[in-house]
MOPAC internal coordinates of N, CA, C and O (Angstrom, degrees):
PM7 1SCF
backbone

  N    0.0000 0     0.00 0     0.00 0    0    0    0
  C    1.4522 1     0.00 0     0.00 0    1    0    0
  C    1.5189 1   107.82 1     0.00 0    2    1    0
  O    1.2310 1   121.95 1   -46.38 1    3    2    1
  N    1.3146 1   113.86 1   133.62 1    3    2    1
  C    1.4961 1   104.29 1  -173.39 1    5    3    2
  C    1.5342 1   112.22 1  -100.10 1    6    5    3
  O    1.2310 1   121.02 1    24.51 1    7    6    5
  N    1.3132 1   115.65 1  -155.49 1    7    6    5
  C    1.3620 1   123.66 1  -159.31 1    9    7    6
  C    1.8496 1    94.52 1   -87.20 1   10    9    7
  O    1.2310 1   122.07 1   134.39 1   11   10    9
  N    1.2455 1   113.65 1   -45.61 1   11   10    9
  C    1.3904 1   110.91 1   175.18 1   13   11   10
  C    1.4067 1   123.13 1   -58.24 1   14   13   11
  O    1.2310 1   120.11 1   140.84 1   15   14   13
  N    1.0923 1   117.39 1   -39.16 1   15   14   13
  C    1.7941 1   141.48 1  -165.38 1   17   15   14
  C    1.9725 1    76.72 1   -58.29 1   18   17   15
  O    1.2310 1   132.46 1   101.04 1   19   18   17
  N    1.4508 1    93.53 1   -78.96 1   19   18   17
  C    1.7832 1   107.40 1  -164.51 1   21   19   18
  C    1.5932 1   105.57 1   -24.34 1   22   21   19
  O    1.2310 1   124.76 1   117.31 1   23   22   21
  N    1.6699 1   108.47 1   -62.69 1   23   22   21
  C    1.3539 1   110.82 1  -163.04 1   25   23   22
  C    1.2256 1   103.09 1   -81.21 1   26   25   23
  O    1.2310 1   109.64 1  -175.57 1   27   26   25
  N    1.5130 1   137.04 1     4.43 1   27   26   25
  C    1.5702 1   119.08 1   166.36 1   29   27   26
  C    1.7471 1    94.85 1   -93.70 1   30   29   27
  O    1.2310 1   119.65 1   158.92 1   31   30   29
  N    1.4904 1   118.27 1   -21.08 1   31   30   29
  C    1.6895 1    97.84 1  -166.91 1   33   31   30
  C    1.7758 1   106.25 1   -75.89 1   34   33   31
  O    1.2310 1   126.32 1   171.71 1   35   34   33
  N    1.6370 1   105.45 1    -8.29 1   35   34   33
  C    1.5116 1   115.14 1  -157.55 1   37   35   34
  C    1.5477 1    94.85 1   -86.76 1   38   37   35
  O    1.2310 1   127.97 1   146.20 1   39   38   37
  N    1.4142 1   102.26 1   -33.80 1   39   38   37
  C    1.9734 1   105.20 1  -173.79 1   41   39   38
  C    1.1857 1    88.74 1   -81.54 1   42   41   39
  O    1.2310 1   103.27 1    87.35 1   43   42   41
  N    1.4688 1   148.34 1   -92.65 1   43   42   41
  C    1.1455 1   141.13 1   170.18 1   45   43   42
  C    1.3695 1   112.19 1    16.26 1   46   45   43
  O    1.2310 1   116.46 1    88.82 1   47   46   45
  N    1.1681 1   124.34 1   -91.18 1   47   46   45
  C    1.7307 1   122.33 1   165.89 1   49   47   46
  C    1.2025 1   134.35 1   -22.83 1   50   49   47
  O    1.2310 1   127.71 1   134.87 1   51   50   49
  N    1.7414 1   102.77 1   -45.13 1   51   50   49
  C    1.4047 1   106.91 1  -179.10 1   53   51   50
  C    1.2857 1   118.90 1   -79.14 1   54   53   51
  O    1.2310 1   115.68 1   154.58 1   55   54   53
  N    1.6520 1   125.80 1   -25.42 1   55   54   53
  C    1.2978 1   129.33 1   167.64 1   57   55   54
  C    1.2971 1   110.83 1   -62.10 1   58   57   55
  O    1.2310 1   122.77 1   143.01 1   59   58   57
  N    1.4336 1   112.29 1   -36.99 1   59   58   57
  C    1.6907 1   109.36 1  -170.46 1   61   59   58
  C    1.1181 1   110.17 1   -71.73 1   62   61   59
  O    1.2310 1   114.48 1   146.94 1   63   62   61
  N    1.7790 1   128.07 1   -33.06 1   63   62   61
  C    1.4041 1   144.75 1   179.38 1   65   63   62
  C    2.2066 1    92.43 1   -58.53 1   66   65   63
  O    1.2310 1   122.06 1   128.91 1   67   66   65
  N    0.9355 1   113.67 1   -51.09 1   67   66   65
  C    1.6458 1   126.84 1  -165.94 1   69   67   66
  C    1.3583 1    93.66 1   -68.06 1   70   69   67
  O    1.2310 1   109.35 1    89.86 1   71   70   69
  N    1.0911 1   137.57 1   -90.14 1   71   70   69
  C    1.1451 1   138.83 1   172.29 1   73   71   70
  C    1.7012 1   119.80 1   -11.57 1   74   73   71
  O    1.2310 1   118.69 1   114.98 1   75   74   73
  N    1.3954 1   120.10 1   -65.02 1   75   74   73
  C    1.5868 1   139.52 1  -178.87 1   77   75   74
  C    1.5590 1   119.86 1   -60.28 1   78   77   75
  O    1.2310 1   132.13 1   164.23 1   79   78   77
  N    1.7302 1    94.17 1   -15.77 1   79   78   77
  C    1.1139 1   105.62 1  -169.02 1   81   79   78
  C    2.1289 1   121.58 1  -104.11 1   82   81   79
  O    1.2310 1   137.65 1   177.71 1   83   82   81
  N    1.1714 1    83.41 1    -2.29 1   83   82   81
  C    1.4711 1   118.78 1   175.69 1   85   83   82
  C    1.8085 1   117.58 1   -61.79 1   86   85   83
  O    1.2310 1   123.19 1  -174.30 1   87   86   85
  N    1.2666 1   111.49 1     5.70 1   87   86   85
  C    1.5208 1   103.69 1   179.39 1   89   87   86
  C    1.4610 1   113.02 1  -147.56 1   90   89   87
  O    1.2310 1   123.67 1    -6.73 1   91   90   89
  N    1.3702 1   110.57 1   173.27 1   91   90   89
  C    1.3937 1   117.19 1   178.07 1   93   91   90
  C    1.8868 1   112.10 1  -126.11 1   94   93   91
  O    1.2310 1   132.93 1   -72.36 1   95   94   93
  N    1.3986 1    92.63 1   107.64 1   95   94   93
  C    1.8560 1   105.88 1   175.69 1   97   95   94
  C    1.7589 1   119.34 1   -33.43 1   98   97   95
  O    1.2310 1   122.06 1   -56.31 1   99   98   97
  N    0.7514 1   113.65 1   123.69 1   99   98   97
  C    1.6102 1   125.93 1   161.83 1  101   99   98
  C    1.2999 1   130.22 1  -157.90 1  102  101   99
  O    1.2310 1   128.70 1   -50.47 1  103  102  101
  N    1.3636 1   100.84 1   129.53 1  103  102  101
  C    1.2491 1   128.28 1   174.12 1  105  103  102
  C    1.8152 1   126.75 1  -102.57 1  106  105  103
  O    1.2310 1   119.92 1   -37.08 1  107  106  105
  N    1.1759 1   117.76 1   142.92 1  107  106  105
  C    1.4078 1   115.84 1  -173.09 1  109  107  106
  C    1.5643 1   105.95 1  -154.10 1  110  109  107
  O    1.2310 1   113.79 1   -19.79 1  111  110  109
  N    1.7364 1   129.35 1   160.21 1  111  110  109
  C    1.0036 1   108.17 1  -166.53 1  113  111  110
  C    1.9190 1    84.08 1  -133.61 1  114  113  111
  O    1.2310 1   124.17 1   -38.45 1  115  114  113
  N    1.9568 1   109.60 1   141.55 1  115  114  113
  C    1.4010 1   103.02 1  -175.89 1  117  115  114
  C    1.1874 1   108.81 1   -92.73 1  118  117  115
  O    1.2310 1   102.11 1   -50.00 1  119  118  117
  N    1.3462 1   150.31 1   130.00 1  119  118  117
  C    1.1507 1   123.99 1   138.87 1  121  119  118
  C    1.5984 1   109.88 1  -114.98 1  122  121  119
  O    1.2310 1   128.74 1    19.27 1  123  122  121
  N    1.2664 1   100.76 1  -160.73 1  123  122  121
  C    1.5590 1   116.18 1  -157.96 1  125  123  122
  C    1.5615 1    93.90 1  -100.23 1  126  125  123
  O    1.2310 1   125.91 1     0.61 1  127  126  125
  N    1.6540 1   106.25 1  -179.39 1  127  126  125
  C    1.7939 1   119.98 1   163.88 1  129  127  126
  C    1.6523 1   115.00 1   -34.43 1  130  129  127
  O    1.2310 1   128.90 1   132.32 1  131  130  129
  N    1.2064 1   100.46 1   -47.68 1  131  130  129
  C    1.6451 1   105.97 1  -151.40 1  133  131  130
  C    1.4061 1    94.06 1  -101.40 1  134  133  131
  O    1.2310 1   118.23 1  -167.68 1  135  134  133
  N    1.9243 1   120.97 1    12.32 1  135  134  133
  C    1.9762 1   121.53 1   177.19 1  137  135  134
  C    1.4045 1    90.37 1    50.05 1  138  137  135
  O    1.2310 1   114.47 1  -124.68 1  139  138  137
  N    1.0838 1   128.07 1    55.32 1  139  138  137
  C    1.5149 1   124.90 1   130.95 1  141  139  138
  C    1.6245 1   111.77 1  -108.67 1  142  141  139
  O    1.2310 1   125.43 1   -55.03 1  143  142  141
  N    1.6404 1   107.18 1   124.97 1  143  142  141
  C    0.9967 1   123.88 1   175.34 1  145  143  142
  C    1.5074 1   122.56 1   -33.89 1  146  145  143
  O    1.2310 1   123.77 1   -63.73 1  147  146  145
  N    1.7389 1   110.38 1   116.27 1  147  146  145
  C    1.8034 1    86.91 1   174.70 1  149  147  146
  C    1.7675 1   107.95 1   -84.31 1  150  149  147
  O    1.2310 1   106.14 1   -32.66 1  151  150  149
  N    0.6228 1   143.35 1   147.34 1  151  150  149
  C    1.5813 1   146.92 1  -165.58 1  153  151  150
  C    2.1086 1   109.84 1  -132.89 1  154  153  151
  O    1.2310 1   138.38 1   -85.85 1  155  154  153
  N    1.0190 1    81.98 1    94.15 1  155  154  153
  C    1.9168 1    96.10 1   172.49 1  157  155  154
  C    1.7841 1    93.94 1    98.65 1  158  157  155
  O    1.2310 1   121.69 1  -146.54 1  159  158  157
  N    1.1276 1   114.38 1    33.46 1  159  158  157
  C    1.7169 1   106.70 1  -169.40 1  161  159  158
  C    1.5640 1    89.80 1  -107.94 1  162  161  159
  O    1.2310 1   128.64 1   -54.49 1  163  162  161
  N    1.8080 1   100.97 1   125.51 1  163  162  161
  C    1.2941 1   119.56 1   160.24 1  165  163  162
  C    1.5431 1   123.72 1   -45.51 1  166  165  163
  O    1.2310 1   117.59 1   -69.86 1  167  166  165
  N    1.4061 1   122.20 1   110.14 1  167  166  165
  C    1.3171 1   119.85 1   178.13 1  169  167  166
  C    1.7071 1   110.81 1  -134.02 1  170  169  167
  O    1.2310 1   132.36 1    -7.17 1  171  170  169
  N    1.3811 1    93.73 1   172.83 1  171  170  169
  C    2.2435 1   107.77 1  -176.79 1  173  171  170
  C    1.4899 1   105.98 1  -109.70 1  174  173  171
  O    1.2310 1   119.81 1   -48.13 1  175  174  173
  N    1.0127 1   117.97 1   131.87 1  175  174  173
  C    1.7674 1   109.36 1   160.02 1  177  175  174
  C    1.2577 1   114.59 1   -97.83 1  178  177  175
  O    1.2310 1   114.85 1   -37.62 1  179  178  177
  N    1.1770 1   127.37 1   142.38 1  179  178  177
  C    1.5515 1   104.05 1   156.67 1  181  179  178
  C    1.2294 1    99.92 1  -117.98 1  182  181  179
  O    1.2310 1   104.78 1   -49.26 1  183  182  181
  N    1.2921 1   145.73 1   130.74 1  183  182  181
  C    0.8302 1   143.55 1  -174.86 1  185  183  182
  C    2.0479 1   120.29 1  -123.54 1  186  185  183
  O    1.2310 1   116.07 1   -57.85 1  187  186  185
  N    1.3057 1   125.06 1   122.15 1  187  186  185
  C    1.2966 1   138.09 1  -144.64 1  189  187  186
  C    1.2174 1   116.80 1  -119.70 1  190  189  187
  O    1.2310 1   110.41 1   -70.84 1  191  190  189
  N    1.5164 1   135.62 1   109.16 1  191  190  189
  C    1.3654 1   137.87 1  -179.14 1  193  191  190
  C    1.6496 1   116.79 1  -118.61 1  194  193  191
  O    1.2310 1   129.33 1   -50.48 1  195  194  193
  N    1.3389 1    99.63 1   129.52 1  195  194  193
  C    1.4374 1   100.99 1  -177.91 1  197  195  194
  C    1.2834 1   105.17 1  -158.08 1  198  197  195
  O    1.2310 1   113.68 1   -10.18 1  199  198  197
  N    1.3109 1   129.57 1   169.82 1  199  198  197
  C    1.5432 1   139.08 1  -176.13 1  201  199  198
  C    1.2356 1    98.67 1  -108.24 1  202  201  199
  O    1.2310 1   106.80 1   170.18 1  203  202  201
  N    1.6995 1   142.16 1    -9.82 1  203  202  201
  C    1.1487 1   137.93 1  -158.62 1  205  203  202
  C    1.3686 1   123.38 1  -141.75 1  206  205  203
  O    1.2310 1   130.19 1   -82.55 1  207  206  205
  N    1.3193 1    97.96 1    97.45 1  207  206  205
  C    1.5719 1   104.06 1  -171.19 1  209  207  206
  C    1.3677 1   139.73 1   -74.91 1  210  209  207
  O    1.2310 1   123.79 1   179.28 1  211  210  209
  N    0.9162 1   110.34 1    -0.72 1  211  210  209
  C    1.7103 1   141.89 1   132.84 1  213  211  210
  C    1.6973 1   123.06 1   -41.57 1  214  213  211
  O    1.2310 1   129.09 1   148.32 1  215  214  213
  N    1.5104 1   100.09 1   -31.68 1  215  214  213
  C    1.4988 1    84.04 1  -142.35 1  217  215  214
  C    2.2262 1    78.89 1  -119.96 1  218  217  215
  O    1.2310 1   121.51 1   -79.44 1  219  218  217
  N    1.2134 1   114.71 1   100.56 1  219  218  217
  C    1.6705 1   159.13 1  -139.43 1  221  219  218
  C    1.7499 1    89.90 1   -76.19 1  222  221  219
  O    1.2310 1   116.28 1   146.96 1  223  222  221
  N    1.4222 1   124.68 1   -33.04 1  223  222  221
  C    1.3427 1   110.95 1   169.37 1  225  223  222
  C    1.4217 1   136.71 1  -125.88 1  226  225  223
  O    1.2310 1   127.82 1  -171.34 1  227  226  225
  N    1.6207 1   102.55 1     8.66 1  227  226  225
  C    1.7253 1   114.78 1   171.87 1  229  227  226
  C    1.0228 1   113.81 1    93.78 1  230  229  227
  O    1.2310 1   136.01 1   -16.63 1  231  230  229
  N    1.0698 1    86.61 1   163.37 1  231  230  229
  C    2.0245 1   100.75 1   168.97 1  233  231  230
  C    1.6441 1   117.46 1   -94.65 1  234  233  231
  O    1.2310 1   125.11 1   155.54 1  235  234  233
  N    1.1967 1   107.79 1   -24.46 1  235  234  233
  C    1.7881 1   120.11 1   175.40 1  237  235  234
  C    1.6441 1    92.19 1  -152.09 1  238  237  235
  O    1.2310 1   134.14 1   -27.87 1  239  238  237
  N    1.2827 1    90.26 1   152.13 1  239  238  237
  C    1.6315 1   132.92 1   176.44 1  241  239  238
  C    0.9341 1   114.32 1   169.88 1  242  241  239
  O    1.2310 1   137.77 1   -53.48 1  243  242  241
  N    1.5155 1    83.18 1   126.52 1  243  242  241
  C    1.8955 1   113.31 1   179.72 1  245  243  242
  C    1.9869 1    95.00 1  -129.80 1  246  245  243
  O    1.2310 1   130.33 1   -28.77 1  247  246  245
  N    1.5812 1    97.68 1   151.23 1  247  246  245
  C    1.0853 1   113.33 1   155.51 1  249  247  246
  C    1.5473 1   136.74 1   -99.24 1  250  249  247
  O    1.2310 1   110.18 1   -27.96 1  251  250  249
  N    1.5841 1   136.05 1   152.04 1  251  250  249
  C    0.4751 1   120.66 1   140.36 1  253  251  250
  C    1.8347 1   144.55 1  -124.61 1  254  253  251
  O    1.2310 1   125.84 1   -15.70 1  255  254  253
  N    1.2861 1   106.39 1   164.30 1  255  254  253
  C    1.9629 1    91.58 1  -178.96 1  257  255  254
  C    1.6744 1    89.42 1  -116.52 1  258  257  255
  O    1.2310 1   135.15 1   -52.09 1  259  258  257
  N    1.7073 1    88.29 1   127.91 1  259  258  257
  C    1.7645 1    92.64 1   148.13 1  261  259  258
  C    1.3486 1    79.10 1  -163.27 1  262  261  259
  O    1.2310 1   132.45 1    34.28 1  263  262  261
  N    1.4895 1    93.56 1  -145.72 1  263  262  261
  C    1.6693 1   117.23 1  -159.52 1  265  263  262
  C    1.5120 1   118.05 1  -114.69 1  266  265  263
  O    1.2310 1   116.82 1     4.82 1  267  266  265
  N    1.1709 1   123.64 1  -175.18 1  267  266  265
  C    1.7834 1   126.17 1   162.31 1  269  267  266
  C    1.5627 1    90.75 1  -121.34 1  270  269  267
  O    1.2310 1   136.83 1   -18.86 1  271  270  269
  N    1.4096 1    85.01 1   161.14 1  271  270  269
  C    1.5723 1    96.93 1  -173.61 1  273  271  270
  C    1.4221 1   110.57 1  -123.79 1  274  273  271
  O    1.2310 1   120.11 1    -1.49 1  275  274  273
  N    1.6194 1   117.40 1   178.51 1  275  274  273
  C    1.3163 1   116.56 1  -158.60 1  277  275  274
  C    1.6718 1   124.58 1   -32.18 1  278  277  275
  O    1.2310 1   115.86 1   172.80 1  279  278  277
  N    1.5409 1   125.47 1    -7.20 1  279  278  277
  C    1.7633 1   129.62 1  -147.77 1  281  279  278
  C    2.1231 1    74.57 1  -126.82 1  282  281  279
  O    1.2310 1   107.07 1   156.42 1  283  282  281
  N    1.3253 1   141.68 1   -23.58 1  283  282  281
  C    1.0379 1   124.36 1  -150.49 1  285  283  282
  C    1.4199 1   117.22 1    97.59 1  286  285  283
  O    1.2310 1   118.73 1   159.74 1  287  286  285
  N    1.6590 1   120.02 1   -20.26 1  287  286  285
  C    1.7085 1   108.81 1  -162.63 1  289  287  286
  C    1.8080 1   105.41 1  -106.40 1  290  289  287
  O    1.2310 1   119.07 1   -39.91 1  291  290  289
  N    1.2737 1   119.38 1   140.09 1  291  290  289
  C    1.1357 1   152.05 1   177.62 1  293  291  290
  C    1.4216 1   111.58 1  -101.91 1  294  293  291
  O    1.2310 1   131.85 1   -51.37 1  295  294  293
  N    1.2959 1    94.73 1   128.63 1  295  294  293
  C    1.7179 1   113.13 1  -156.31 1  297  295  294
  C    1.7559 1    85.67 1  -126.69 1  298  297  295
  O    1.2310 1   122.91 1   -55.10 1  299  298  297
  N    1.8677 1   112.03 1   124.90 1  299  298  297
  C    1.3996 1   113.69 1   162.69 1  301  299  298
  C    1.2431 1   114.70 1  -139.56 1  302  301  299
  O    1.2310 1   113.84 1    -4.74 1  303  302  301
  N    1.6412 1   129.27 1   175.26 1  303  302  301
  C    1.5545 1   110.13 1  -171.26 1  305  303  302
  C    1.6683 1    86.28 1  -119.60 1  306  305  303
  O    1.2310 1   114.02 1   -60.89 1  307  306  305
  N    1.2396 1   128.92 1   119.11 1  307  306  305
  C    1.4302 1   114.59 1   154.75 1  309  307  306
  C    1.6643 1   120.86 1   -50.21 1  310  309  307
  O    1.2310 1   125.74 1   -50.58 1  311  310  309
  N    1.5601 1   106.58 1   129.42 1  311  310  309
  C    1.4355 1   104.27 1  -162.22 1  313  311  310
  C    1.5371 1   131.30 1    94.79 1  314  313  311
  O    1.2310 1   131.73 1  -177.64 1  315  314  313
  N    1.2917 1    94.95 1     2.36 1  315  314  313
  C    1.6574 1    88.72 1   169.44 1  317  315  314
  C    2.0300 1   101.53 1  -126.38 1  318  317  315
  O    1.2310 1   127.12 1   172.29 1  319  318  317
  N    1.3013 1   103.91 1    -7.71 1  319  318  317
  C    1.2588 1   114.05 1   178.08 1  321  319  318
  C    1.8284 1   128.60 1   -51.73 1  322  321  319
  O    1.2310 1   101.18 1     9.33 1  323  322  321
  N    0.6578 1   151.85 1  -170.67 1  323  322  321
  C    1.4611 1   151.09 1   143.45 1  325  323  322
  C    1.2409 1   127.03 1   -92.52 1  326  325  323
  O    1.2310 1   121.85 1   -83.50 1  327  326  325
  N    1.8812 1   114.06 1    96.50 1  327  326  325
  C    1.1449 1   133.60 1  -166.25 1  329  327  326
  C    1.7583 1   121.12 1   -51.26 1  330  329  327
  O    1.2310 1   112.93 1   -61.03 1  331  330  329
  N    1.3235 1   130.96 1   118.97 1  331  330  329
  C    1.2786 1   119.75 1  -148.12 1  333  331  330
  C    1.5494 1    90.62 1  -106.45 1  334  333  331
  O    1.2310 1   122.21 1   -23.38 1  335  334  333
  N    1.8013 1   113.38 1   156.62 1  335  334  333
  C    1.6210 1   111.80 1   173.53 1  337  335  334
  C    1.1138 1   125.44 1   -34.58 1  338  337  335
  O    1.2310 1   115.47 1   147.69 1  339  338  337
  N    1.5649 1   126.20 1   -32.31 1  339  338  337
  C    1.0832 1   120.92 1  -167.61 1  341  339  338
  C    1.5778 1   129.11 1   -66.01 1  342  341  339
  O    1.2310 1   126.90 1   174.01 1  343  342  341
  N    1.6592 1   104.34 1    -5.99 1  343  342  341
  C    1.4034 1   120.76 1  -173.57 1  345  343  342
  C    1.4371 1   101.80 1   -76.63 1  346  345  343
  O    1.2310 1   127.64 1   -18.02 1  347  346  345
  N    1.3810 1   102.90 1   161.98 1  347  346  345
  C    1.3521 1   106.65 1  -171.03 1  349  347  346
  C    2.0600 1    85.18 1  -119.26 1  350  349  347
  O    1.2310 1   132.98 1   167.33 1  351  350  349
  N    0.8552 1    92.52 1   -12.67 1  351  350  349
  C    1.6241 1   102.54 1   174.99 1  353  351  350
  C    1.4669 1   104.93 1  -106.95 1  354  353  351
  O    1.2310 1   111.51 1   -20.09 1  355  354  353
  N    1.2203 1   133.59 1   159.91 1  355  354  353
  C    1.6935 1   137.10 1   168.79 1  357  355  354
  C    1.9326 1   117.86 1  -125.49 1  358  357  355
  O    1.2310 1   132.52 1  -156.25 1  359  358  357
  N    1.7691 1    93.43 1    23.75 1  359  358  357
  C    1.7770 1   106.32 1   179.98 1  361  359  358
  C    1.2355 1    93.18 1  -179.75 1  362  361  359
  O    1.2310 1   134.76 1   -54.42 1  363  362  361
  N    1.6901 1    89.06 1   125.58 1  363  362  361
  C    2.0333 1    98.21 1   153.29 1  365  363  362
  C    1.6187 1   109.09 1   -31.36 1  366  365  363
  O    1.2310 1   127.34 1   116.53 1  367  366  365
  N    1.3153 1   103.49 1   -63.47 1  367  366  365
  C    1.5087 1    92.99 1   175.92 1  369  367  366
  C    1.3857 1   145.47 1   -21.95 1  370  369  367
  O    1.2310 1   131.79 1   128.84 1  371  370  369
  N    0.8884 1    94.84 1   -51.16 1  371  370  369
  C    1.9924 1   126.10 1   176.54 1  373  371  370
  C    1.6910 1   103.38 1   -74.58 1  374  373  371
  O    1.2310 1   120.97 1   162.30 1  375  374  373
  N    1.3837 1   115.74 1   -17.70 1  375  374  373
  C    1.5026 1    96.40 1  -178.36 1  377  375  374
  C    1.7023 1   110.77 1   -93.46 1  378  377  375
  O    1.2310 1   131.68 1   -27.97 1  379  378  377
  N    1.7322 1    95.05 1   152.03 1  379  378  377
  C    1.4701 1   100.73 1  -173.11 1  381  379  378
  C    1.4836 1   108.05 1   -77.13 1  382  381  379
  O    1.2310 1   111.55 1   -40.59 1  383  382  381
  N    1.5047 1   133.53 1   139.41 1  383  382  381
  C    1.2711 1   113.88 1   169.35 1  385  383  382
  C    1.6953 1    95.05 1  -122.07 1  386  385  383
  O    1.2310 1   132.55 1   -33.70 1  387  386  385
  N    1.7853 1    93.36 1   146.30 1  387  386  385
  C    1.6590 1    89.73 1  -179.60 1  389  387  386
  C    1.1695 1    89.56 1  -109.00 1  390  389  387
  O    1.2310 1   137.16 1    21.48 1  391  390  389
  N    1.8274 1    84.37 1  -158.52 1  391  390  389
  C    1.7635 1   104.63 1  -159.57 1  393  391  390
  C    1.5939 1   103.87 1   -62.04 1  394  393  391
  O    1.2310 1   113.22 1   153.09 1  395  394  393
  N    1.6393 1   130.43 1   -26.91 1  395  394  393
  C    1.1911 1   146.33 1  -164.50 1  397  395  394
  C    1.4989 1    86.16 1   -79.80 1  398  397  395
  O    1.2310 1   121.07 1   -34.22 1  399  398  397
  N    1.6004 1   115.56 1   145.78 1  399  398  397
  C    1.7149 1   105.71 1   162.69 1  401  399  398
  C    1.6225 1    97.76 1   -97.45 1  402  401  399
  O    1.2310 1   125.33 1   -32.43 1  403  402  401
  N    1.4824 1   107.38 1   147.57 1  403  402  401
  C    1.4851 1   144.80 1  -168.40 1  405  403  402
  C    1.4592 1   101.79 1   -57.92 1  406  405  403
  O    1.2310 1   106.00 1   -12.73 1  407  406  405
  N    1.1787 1   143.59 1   167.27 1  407  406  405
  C    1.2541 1   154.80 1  -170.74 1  409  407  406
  C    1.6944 1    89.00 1  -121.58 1  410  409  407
  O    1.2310 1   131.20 1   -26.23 1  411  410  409
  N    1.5448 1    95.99 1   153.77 1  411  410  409
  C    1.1679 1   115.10 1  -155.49 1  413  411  410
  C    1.5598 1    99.53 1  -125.55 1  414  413  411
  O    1.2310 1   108.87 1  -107.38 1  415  414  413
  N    1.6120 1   138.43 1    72.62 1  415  414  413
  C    1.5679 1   109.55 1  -154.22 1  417  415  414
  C    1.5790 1   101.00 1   -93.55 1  418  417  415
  O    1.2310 1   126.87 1   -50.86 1  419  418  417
  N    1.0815 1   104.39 1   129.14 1  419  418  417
  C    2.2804 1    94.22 1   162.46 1  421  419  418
  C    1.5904 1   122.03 1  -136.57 1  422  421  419
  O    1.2310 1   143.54 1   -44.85 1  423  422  421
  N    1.9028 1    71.87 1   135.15 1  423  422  421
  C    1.7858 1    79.67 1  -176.29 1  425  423  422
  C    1.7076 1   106.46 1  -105.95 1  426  425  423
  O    1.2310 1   128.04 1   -14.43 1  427  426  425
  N    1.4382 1   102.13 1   165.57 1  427  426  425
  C    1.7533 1    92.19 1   176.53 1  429  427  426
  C    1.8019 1   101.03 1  -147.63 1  430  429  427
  O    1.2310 1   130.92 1   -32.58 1  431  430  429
  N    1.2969 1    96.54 1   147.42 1  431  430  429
  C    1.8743 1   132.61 1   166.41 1  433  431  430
  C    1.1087 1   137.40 1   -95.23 1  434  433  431
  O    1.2310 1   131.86 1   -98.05 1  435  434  433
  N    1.1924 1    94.71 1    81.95 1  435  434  433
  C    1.6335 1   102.23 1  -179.28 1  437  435  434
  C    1.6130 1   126.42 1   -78.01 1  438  437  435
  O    1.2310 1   127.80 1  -179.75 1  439  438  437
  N    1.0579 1   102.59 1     0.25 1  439  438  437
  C    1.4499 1   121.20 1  -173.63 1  441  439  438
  C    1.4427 1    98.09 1   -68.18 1  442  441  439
  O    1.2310 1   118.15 1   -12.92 1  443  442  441
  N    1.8171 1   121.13 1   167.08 1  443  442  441
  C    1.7931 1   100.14 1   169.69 1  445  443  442
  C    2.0107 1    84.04 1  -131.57 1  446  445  443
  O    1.2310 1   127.62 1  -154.53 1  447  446  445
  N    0.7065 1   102.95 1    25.47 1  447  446  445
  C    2.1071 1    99.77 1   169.69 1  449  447  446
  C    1.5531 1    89.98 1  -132.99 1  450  449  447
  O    1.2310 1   104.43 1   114.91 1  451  450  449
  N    1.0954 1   146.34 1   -65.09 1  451  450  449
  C    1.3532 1   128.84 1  -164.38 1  453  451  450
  C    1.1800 1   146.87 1  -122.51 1  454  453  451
  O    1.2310 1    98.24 1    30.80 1  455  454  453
  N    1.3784 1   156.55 1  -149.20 1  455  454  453
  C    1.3262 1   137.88 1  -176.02 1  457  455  454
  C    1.4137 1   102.07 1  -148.17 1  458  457  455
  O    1.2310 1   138.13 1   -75.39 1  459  458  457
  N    1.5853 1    82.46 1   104.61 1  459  458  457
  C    1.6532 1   111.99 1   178.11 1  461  459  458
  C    1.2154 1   106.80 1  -134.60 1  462  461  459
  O    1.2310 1   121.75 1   -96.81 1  463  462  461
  N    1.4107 1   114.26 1    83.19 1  463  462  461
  C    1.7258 1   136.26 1   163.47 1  465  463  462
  C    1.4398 1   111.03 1   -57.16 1  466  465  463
  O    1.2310 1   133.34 1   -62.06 1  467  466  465
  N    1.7556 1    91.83 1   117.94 1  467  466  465
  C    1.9579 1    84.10 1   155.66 1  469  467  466
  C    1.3098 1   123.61 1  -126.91 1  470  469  467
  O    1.2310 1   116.58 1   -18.97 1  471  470  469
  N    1.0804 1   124.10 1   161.03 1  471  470  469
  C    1.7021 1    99.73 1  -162.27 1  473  471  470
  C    1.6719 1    94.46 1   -84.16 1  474  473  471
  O    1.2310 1   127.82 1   -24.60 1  475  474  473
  N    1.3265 1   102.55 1   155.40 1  475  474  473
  C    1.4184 1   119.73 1   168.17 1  477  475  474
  C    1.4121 1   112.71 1   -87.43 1  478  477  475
  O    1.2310 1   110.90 1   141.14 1  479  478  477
  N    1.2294 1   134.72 1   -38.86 1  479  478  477
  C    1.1586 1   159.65 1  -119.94 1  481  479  478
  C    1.6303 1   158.38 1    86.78 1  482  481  479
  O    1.2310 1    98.60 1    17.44 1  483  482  481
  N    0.7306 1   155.99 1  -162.56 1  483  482  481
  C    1.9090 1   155.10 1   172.98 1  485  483  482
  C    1.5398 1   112.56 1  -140.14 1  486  485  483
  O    1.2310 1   136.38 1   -48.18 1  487  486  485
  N    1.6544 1    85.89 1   131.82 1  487  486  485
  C    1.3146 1    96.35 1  -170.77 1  489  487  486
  C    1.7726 1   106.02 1  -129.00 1  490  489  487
  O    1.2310 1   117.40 1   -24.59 1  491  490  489
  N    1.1720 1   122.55 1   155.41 1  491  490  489
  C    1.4383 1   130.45 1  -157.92 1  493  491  490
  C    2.0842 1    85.44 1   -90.72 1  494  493  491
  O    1.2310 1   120.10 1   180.00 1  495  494  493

């Protein structure tokens, strides 16, 4: 393996390390009226980051669509989603974070024709 091979497998890594490293884990669990778990039920996240709690639509939001799985819980990464107009940013990347950590807001759609967000709540 030569000297080039090494330093392309070493950049290689480090982009992939940069890249992977781009989000924030969350988990949430759906259930229904009566807290029975929905389990394999199509749902939306939208999920909302901002430093300013005042300020009603964020600095980034992205959505996402997948599913819950066999237990009801839905697993998403903030930041890998599809950033919606409402951002004033268009990438986790791009958002400023201060010394305060950012609020975390999420709403969810359980509907499977339309988009009827409710908030879940905000989390630090």
């Amino acid at each position: 393996m030569g000297y080039k091979n090494i330093v392309l497998a070493f950049l290689l890594f480090g982009l992939s390390f940069e890249v992977f490293a781009q989000g924030i884990p969350l988990q949430l669990m759906v259930v229904d009226g009566d807290g029975f778990e929905k389990v394999n039920h199509s749902v939306k996240l939208r999920l909302t980051l901002t430093n300013d709690t005042s300020n009603t639509t964020g600095q980034y939001q992205e959505v996402h669509i997948t599913q819950t799985n066999d237990f009801g819980i839905v697993s998403a990464s903030l930041g890998k989603g599809v950033a919606t107009t409402n951002s004033s940013v268009y990438g986790i990347e791009q958002f400023v974070f201060s010394s305060t950590e950012p609020l975390i807001s999420i709403e969810l759609d359980t509907s499977s024709s339309s988009t009827q967000y409710y908030s879940v709540g905000t989390i630090e």
